[in-house]
C-alpha positions in Angstrom: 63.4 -21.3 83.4 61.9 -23.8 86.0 58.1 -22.7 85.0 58.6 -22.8 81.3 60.7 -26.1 82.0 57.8 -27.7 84.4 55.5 -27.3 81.9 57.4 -29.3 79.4 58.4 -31.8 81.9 54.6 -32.9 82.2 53.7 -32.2 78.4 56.6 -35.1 77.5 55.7 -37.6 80.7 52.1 -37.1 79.1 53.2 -37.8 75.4 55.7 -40.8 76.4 52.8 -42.0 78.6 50.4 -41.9 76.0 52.7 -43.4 73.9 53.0 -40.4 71.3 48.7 -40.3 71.2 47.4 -37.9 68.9 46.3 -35.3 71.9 49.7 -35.5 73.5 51.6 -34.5 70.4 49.1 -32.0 69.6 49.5 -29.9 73.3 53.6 -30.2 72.8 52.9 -28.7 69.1 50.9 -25.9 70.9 53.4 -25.2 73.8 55.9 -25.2 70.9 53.8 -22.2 69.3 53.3 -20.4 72.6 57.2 -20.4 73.2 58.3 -19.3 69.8 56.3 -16.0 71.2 58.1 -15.3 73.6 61.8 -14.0 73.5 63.2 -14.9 77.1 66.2 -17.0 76.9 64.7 -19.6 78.8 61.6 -20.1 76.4 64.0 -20.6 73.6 66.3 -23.1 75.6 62.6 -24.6 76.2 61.6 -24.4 72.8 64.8 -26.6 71.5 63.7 -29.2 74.3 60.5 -29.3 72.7 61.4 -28.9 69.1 63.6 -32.5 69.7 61.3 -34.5 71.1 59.5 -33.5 68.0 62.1 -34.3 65.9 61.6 -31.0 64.1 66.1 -31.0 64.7 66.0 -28.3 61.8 63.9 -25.7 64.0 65.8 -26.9 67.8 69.4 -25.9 65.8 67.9 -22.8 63.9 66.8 -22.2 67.9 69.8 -23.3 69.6 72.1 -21.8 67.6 72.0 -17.9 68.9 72.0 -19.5 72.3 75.5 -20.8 72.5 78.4 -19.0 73.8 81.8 -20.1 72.4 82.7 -20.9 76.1 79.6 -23.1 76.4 80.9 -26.6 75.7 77.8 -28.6 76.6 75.6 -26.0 74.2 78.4 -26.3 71.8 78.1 -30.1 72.0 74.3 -30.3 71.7 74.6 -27.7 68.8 76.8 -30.2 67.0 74.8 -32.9 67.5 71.9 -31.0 65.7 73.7 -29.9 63.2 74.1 -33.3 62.4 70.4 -34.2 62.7 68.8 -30.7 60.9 70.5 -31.6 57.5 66.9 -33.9 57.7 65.0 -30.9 57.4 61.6 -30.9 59.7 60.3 -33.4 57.1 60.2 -36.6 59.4 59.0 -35.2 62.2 55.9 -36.2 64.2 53.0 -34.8 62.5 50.9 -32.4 63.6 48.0 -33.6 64.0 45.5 -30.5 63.4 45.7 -26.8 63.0 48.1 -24.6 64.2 50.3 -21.7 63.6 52.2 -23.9 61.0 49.3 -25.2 59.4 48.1 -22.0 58.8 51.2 -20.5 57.4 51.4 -23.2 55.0 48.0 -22.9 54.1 48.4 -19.3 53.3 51.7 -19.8 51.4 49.6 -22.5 49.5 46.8 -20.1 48.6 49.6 -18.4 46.5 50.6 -20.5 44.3 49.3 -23.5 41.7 47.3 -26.6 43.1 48.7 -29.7 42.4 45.9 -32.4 42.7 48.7 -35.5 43.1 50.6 -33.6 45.6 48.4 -31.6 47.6 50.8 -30.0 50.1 54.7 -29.5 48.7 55.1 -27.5 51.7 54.5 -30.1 54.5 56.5 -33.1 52.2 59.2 -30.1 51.7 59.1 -30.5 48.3 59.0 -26.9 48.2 60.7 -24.5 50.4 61.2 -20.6 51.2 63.4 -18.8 49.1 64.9 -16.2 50.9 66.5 -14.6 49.4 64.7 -15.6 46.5 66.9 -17.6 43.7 66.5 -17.4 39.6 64.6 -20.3 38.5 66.1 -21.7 35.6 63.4 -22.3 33.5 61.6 -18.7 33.4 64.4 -17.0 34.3 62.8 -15.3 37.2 63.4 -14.3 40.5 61.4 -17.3 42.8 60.3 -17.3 46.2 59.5 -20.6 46.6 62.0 -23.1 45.3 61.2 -26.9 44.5 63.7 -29.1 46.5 62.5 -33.0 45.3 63.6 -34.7 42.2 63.7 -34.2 38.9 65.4 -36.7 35.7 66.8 -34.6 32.9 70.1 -34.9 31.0 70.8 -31.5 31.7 71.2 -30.0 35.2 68.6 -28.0 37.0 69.1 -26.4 40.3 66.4 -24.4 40.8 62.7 -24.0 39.7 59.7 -22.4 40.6 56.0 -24.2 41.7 55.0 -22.0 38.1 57.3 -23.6 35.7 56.4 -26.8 37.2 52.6 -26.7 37.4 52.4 -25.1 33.6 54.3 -28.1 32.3 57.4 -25.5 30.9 60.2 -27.2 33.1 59.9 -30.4 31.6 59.2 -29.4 28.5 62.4 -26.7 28.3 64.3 -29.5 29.7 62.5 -32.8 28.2 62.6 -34.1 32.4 59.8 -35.5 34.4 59.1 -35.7 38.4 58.4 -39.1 38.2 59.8 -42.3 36.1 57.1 -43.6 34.2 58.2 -47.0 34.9 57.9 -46.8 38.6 53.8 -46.5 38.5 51.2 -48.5 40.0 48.9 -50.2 37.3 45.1 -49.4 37.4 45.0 -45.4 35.9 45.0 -45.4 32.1 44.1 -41.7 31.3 47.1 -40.1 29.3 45.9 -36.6 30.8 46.5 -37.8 34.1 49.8 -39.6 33.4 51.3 -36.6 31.8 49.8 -34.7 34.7 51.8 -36.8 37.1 55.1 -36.9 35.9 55.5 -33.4 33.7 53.5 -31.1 36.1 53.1 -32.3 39.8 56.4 -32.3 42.3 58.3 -35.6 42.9 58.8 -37.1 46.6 62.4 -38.9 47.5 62.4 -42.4 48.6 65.5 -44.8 49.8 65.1 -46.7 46.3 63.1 -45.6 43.2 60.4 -43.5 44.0 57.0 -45.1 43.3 53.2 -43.9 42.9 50.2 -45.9 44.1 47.1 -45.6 41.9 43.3 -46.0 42.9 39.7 -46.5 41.6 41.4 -46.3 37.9 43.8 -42.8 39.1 46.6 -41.5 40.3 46.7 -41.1 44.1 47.8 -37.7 46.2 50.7 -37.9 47.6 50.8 -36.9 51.4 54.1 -37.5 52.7 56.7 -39.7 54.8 55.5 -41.9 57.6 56.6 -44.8 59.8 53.9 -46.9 62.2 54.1 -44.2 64.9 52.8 -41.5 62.8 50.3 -44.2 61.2 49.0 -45.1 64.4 48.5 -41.6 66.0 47.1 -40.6 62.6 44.7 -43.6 63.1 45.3 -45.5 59.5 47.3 -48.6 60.7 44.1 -51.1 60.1 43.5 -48.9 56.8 46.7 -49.2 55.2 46.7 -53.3 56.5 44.1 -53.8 54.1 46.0 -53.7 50.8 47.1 -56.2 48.7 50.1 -54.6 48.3 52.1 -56.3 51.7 51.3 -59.6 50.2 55.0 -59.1 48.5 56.9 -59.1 51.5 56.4 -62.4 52.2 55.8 -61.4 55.9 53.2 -60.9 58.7 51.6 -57.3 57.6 51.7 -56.3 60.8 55.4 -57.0 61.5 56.5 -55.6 58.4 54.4 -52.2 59.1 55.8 -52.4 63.2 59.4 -52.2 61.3 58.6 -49.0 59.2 60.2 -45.8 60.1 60.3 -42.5 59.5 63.6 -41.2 58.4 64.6 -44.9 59.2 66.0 -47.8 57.0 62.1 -49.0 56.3 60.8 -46.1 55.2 56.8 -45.4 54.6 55.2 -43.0 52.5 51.5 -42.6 52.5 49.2 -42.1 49.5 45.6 -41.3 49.6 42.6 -41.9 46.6 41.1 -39.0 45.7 37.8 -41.0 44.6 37.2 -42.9 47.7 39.6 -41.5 50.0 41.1 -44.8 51.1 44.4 -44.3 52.5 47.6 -46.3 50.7 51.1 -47.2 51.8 54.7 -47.6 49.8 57.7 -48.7 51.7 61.1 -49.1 50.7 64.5 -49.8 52.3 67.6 -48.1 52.0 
């Protein structure tokens, strides 16, 4: 274990030297990949160390879990503790921040099915997941191997649909619902084709409060998923998103108020981008 260990001892001394910089959270994202190769127990007791400091807590338990003995109380302990955490999903972990054997997987699960131009990656936001086994959807009535997970507001209740039913408009239709509240849109898109897009036939996001879309250069903006200031600032947007009138409403220093966000905390960010002028946008929200 000590060689796989070493090598994650200096990968994290790196990252929390760095203070999480792009290049150090890339290598632990590769190590990560390397390890999941390998089926020695002390890769995979490895691989949990680096799946935490992550924060991927979904992957670490789904790792730890055929690890643990019933006599092992410290593994049993730890396993807790994650099972705690994973109920998160891998959703606000740090991102990755290029390719990968993730990345690529998504991309090819993504070649599959419908493109949604507001919410470019379902996958990576985990508005959608992997069925398996696959479940009914309940607006076409067929098996689905890819299940939508975010919101949706109908007076009846829906459990399960397929990316299909919602790109074709059919779900809301069958059950007169909508991904996104109408009333909780920025001002500046006036197309009617593009609103109905938005909220009949593109997948929702969750936020603490009511969920809320930023618009740009007179449309709808892409959704492209949760972040806090650490995964702003290794991403390399933090002056970009300052530059918005939008933080005028806080009443605050800009900078303060984005040095509070966190993701999966109680300020929460999630990041929009125009898909005119590619200018990167922020929401936040409390819980």
């Amino acid at each position: 274990m000590e060689d796989y260990r070493a090598r994650y001892i200096a990968l994290k001394r790196d990252y929390e030297a760095s203070e999480g910089d792009a290049a150090s959270v890339q290598a632990l994202y590769e190590y990560k990949d390397a390890l999941e190769e390998q089926s020695a127990p002390e890769a995979q007791w490895v691989l949990v160390d680096v799946c935490e400091t992550l924060e991927l807590y979904k992957t670490a338990y789904d790792a730890l879990r055929p690890l643990v003995t019933r006599g092992d109380k410290k593994g049993q302990k730890r396993l807790g503790r994650l099972l705690g955490l994973q109920g998160r999903g891998d959703a606000f972990a740090l991102p990755r921040p290029r390719g990968g054997k993730e990345e690529a997987r998504q991309a090819a699960l993504l070649a599959q099915l419908p493109r949604f131009r507001y919410h470019p990656n379902p996958f990576r936001t985990q508005a959608f997941r992997v069925a398996e086994p696959p479940v009914t959807c309940d607006c076409c009535g067929k098996p689905a191997g890819v299940c939508y997970e975010g919101p949706f507001y109908a007076v009846e209740e829906v459990t399960a649909l397929c990316p299909a039913c919602i790109a074709s408009g059919r779900a809301a239709q069958k059950f007169d619902g909508a991904f996104q509240d109408d009333c909780s849109l920025e001002e500046g898109a006036d197309c009617p084709e593009a609103l109905d897009e938005l909220i009949h036939r593109t997948p929702g996001y969750r936020g603490w409060q009511q969920e809320y879309w930023r618009a740009h250069c007179g449309d709808w903006c892409a959704f492209l998923g949760y972040v806090g200031y650490r995964e702003l600032r290794q991403m390399g947007l933090v002056e970009e998103v300052l530059d918005d009138p939008m933080w005028a409403q806080w009443g605050e220093a800009p900078e303060k108020v984005l040095r509070s966000v966190e993701n999966a905390g109680s300020v929460q960010g999630y990041l929009f981008q125009c898909l005119h002028c590619g200018k990167h946008l922020l929401w936040v929200d409390c819980d």
